[in-house]
N, C-alpha and C positions, 0 to 999 in steps of 0.2 A: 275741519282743517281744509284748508285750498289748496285746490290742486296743481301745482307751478311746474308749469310747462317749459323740462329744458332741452336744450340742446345738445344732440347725442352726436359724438364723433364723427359720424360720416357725416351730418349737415357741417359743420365748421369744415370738413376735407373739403367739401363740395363748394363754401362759400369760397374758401380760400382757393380752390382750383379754379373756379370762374373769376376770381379779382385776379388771378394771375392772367385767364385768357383775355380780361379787359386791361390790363397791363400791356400785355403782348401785343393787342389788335391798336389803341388807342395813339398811339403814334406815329401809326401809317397815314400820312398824309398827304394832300395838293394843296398846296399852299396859292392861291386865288385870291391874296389880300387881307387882310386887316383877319378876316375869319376864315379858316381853314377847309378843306372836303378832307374831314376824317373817316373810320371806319368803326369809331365810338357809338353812334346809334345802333349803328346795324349789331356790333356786340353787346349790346345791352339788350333790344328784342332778342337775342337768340340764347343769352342768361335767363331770359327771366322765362320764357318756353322750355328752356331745359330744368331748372331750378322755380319757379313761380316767384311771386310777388314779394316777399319777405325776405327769401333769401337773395334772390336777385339783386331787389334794393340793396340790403347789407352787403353785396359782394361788391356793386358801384360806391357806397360810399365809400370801404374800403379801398377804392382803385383813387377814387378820389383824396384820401386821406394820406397815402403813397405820394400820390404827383403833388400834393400842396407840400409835405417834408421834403420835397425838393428832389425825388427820385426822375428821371428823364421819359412820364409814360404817357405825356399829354401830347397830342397834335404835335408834329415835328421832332419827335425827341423831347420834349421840355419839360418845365416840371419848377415847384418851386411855387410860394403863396403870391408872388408879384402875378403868377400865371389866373390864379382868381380875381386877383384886383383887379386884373385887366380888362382890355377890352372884351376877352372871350369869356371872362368870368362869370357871365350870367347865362350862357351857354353851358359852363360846367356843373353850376348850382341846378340848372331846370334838368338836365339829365337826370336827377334821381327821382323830381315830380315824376318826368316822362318813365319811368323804370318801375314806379309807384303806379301810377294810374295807367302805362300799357300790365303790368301785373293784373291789377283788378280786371280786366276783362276775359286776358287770358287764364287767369286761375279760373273765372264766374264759366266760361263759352269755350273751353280747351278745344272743340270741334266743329266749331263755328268759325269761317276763317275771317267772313266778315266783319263779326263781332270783336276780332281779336285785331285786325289791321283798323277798325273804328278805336280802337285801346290804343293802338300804336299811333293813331291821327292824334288823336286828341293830345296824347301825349308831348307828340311832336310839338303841337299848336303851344303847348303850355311853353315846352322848352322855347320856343321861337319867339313868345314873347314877352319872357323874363329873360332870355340873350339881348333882344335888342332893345330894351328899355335900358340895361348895364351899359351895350354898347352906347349908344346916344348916350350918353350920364358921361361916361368915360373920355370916348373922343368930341365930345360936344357937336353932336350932333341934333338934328331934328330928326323927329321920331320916321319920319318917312322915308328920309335918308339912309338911317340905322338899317329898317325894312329893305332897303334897295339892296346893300351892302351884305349883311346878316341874314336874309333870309331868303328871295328870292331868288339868287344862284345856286339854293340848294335843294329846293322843290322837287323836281325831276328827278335827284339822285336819290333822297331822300323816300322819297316814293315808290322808288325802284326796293332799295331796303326794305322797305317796309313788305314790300311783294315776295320778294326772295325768303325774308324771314316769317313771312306767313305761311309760305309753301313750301320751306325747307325747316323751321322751327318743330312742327308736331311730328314731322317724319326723324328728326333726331331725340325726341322729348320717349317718342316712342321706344325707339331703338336702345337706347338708353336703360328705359324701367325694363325693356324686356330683357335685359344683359343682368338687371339686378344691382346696375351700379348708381340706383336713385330710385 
């Protein structure tokens, strides 16, 4: 017989308590044009360092599954499936690669900060450019354009996140299992 591997109460508390904190964070915005400076990456690196790769992922689609039925938890307040059709819509779709594949590193290298902001790069990278292949597609753009708009105004901040949640990620991951509440 197989062994089927399920999920025990405190993981569902745990996934649904981090889709609430990407609820919560995901709407804080600066609004800088057609693509927002949200606080949506930075909550997802520090879901998936407190939670790892599995659940993490699961706790972003979830956040995501909220804001497409039209709840107000996307960039600006918003919410609603026009908000994926859109032009940030392949920015919300590569968040769960980026949530997926920054997981794999840090679950693999949990002490390794390297390792795990190279997870969070890459991640990025994917998100950035399944955002702006949507974007160009959407507002009929060329693809370098998209880039100009989409991506490059967010570098810096982007980067800065990824630093904060690399050096504050494992110091709350810790804190955490040492309290017993994961």
């Amino acid at each position: 017989m197989e062994n089927i591997h399920k999920t025990s109460a405190r993981q569902l508390t745990i996934i649904g308590i981090m889709s609430a904190f990407l609820c919560i964070s995901g709407p804080f915005s600066i609004p800088i044009g057609i693509v927002p400076i949200s606080l949506t990456n930075l909550a997802i690196y520090l879901t998936i360092y407190i939670i790892g790769k599995k659940e993490g992922t699961i706790s972003y689609l979830i956040y995501l599954l909220i804001g497409v039925v039209g709840l107000p938890v996307f960039a600006g307040f918003s919410g609603g499936f026009t908000k994926l059709a859109g032009p940030t819509g392949g920015y919300l779709i590569g968040f769960a690669f980026m949530a997926f594949i920054s997981g794999i590193f840090i679950d693999k290298f949990p002490n390794k900060i390297f390792m795990c902001f190279l997870g969070m790069l890459i991640g990025t990278i994917v998100t950035y450019t399944l955002g702006t292949i949507w974007l160009a597609y959407v507002v009929h753009l060329p693809f370098n354009k998209a880039l100009t708009i989409g991506v490059l105004p967010f570098i810096p901040g982007d980067l800065a996140k990824m630093i904060i949640a690399s050096l504050a990620g494992p110091q709350i991951r810790k804190r955490i299992k040492s309290a017993g509440l994961y």
